[in-house]
C-alpha positions as CSV (number, residue, x, y, z in Angstrom):
1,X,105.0,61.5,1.9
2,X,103.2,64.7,1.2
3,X,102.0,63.1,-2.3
4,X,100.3,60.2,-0.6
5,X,98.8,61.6,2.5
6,X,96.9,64.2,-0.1
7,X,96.3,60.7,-2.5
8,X,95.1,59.1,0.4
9,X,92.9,61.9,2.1
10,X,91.1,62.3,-2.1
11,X,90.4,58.7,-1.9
12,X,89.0,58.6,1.7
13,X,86.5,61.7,0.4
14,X,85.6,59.9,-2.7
15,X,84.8,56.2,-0.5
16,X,83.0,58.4,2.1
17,X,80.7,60.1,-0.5
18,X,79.8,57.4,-2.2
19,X,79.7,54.7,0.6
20,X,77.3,56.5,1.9
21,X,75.2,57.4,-0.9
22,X,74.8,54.3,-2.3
23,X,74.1,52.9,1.5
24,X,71.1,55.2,2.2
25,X,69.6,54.8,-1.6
26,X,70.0,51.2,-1.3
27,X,68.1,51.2,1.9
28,X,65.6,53.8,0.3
29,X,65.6,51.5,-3.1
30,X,66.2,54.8,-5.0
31,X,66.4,56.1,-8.4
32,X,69.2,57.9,-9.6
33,X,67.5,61.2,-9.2
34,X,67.0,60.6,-5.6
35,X,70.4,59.3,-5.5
36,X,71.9,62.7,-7.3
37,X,70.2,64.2,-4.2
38,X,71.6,62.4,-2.0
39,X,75.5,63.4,-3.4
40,X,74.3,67.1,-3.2
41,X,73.2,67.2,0.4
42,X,75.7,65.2,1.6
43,X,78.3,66.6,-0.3
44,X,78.7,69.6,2.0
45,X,78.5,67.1,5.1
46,X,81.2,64.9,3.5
47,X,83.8,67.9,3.4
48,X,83.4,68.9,6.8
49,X,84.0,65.6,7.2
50,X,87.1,65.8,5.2
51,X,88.5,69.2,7.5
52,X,87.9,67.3,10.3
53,X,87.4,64.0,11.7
54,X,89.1,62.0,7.7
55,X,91.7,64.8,7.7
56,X,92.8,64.0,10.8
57,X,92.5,59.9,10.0
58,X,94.3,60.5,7.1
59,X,97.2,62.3,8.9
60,X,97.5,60.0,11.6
61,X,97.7,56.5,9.6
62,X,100.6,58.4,7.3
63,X,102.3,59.5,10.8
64,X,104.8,57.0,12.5
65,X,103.1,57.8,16.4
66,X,100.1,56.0,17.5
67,X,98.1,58.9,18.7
68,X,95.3,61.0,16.9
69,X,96.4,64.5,16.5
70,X,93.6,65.5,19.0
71,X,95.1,69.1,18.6
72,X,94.2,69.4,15.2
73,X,91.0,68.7,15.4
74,X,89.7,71.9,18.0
75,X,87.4,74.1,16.7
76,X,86.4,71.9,13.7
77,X,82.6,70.6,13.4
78,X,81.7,68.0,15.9
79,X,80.4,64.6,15.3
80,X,77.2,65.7,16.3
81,X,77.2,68.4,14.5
82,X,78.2,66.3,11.5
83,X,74.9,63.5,12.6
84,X,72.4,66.4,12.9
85,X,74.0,67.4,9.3
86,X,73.0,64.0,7.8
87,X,69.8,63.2,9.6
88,X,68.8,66.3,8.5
89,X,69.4,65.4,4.5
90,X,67.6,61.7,5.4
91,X,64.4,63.1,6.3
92,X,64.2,65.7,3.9
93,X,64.4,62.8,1.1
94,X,62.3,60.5,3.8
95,X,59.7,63.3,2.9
96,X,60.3,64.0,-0.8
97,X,60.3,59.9,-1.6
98,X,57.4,59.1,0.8
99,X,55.6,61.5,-0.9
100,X,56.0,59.9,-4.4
101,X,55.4,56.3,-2.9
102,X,52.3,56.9,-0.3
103,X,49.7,54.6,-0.5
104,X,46.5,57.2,-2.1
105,X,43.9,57.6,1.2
106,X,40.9,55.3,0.3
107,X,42.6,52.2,-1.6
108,X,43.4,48.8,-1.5
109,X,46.7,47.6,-3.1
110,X,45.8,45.7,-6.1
111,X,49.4,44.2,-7.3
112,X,53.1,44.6,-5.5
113,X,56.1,43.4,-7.2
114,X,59.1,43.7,-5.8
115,X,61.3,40.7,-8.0
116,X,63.0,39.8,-5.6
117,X,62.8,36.0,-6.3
118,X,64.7,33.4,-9.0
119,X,61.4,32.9,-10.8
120,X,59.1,34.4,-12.6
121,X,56.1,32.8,-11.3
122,X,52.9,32.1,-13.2
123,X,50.9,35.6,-12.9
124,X,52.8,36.7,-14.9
125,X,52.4,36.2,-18.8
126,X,55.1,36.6,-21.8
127,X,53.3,37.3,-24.7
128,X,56.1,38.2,-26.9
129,X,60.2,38.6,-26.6
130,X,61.9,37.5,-24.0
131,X,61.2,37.8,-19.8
132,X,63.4,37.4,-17.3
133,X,64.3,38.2,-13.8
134,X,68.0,39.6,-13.0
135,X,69.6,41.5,-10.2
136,X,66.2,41.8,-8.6
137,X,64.4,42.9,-11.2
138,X,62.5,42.2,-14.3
139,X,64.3,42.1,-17.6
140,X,62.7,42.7,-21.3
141,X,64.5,42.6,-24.5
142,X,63.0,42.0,-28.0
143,X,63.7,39.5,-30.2
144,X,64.0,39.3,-34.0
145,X,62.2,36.9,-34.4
146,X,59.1,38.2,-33.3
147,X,59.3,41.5,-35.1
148,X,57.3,43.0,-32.5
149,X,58.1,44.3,-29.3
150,X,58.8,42.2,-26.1
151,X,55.1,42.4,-24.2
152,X,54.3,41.1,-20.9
153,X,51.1,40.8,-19.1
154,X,49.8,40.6,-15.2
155,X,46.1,40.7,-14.4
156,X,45.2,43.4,-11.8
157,X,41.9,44.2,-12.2
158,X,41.3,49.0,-11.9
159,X,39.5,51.3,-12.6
160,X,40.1,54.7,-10.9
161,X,43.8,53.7,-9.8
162,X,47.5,55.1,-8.9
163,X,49.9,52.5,-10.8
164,X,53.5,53.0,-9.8
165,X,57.2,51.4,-11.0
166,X,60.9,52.3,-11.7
167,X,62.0,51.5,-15.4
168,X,65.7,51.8,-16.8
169,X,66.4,52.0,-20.3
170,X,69.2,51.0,-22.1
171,X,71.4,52.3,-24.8
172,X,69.8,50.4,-27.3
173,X,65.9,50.5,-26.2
174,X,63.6,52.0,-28.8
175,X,60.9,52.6,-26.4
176,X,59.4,51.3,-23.3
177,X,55.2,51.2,-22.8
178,X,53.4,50.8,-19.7
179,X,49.6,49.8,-20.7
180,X,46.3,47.7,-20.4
181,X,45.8,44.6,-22.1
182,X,42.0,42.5,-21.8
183,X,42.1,39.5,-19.7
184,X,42.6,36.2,-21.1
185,X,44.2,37.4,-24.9
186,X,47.2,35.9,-25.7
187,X,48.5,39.4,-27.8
188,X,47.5,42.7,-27.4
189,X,44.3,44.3,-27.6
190,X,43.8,48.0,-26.4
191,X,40.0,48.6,-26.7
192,X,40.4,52.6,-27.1
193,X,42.6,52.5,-23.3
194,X,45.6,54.7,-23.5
195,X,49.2,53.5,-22.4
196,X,52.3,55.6,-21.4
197,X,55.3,55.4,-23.6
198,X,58.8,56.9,-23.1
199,X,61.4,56.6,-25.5
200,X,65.3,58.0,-25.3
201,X,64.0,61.5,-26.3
202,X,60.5,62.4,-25.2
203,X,57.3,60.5,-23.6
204,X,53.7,60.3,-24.2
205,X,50.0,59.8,-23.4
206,X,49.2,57.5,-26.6
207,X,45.3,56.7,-26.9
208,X,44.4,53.4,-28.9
209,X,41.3,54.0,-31.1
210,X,41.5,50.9,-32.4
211,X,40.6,47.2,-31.3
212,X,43.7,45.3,-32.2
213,X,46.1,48.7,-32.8
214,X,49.5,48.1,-31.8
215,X,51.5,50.2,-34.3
216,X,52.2,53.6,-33.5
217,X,50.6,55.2,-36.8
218,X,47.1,53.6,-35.3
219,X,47.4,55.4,-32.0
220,X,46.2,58.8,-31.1
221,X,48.8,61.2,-29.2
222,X,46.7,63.0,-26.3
223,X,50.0,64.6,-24.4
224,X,53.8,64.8,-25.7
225,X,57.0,66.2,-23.8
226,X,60.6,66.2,-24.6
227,X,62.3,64.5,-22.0
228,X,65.8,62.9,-22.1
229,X,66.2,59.7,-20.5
230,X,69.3,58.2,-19.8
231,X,70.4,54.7,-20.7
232,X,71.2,52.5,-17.3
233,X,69.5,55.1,-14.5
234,X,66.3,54.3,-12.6
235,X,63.4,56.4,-13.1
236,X,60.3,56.3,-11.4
237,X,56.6,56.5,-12.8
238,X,53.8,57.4,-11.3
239,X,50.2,57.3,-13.1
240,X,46.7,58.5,-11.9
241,X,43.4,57.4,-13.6
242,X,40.4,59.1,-12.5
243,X,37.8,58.5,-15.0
244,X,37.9,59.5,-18.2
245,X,41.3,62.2,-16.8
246,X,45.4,60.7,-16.6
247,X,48.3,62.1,-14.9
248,X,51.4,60.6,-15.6
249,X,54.3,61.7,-13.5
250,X,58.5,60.7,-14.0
251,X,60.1,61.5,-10.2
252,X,57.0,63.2,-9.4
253,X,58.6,66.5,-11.6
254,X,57.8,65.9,-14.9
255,X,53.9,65.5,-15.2
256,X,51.8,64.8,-18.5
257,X,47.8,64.9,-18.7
258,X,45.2,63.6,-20.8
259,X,41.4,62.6,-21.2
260,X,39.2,60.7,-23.3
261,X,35.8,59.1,-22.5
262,X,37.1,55.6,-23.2
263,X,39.6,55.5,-20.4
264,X,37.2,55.7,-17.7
265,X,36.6,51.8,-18.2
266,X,37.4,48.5,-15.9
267,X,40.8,47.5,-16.9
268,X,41.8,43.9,-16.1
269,X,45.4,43.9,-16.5
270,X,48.8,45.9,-16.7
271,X,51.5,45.7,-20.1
272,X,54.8,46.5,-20.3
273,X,56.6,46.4,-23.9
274,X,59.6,47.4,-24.9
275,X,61.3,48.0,-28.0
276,X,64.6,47.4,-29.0
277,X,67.4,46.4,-26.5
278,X,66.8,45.5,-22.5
279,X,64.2,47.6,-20.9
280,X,64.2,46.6,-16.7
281,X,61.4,47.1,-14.5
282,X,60.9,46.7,-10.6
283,X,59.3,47.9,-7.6
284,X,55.4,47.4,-9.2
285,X,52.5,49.5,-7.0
286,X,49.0,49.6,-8.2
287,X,46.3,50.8,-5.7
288,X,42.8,50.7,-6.6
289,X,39.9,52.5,-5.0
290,X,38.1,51.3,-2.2
């Protein structure tokens, strides 16, 4: 009886931890960073939890009476101690993700996409491999076939602008670009713009000096870091164009810069490729200014 009260008790602490988690990054729409978080700050309110109020559940279900041990229970933490605890962790990750989502002062949203729909809708343009929406969220994959990398298009018209989006690699993506493409081409054409690639290893600030470039031997690299991303965990972007200057951002921690006199030009719509296996995308922000 022992055994299973203490089998019992572990599994009640695990369900706990991660109920609630997953509840309040659900609600928040987080990545798995800001998920981690949310298992380190909770973790200590979770096993107070677990000396008090599921210590005593546990006991009391794997005793024959029908009473709570109220006894066991004095001088433990109280609920409202416990509450304070975990509104305390929500608006200290309120803060840290508001921060990395807020609107810029002086801008107009240019493009939200959310994906929460069963179609793709007709904005949106597959110029190569193959699009779909899935679990909420915007699926690439490359095919064969095509020997290129899966692109996709949406106009959104910026110039000085804070673009924004979660991305999730898989194990077998190659790499995963987030760039500008002219209006009205049916394949890609970076004139001398600059996109934001991330591959398993590292990411970059890569400027196109060519009309027509796509391959990576034709483009510039303006700003490198080695960065491990995970296969199947949300990350979130965050880029600023101001002129000819860029600042790219991954969970508003890891930040790369760049400048060149060609990227302070009118850009009339957003890329995404991606290389290899399934790439996902979701949660799409672009604010232009006023």
């Amino acid at each position: 009886m022992c055994q299973s009260r203490l089998d019992i008790r572990s599994k009640l602490q695990t369900y706990t931890l991660r109920s609630v988690t997953r509840s309040f990054a659900h609600l928040l729409h987080c990545s798995p960073v800001h998920t981690a978080m949310w298992n380190i700050m909770l973790h200590n309110v979770v096993h107070d939890a677990s000396q008090c109020g599921t210590r005593c559940f546990t006991m009391w279900i794997t005793r024959s009476d029908t009473s709570p041990p109220q006894s066991r229970i004095m001088n433990k933490p109280s609920a409202s101690d416990l509450l304070a605890k975990v509104i305390f962790c929500m608006l200290g990750l309120l803060g840290h993700y508001a921060a990395f989502a807020q609107q810029p002062a002086n801008s107009k949203v240019a493009l939200i996409e959310s994906f929460d729909r069963t179609e793709l809708g007709d904005q949106w343009m597959i110029v190569k491999g193959n699009w779909k929406l899935a679990d909420g969220a915007l699926v690439g994959t490359e095919q064969s076939k095509d020997k290129q990398a899966a692109v996709i298009r949406h106009p959104a018209e910026t110039g000085n602008a804070v673009y924004e989006f979660k991305f999730m690699l898989s194990k077998k993506t190659e790499s995963f670009e987030f760039g500008f493409d002219e209006a009205g081409t049916q394949a890609t054409s970076d004139k001398s713009l600059f996109s934001l690639r991330i591959t398993p290893t590292a990411w970059f600030l890569v400027k196109h000096p060519q009309e027509n470039a796509t391959e990576v031997s034709d483009q510039q690299v303006i700003a490198k870091q080695t960065k491990t991303f995970a296969a199947d965990r949300w990350y979130g972007a965050r880029i600023t164009t101001w002129g000819p200057y860029v600042t790219a951002k991954i969970d508003n921690r890891s930040t790369l810069t760049g400048s060149a006199q060609t990227f302070a030009t009118t850009k009339p719509a957003i890329v995404f490729r991606g290389s290899g296996g399934p790439v996902e995308i979701d949660d799409i922000q672009v604010w232009t200014q006023r």
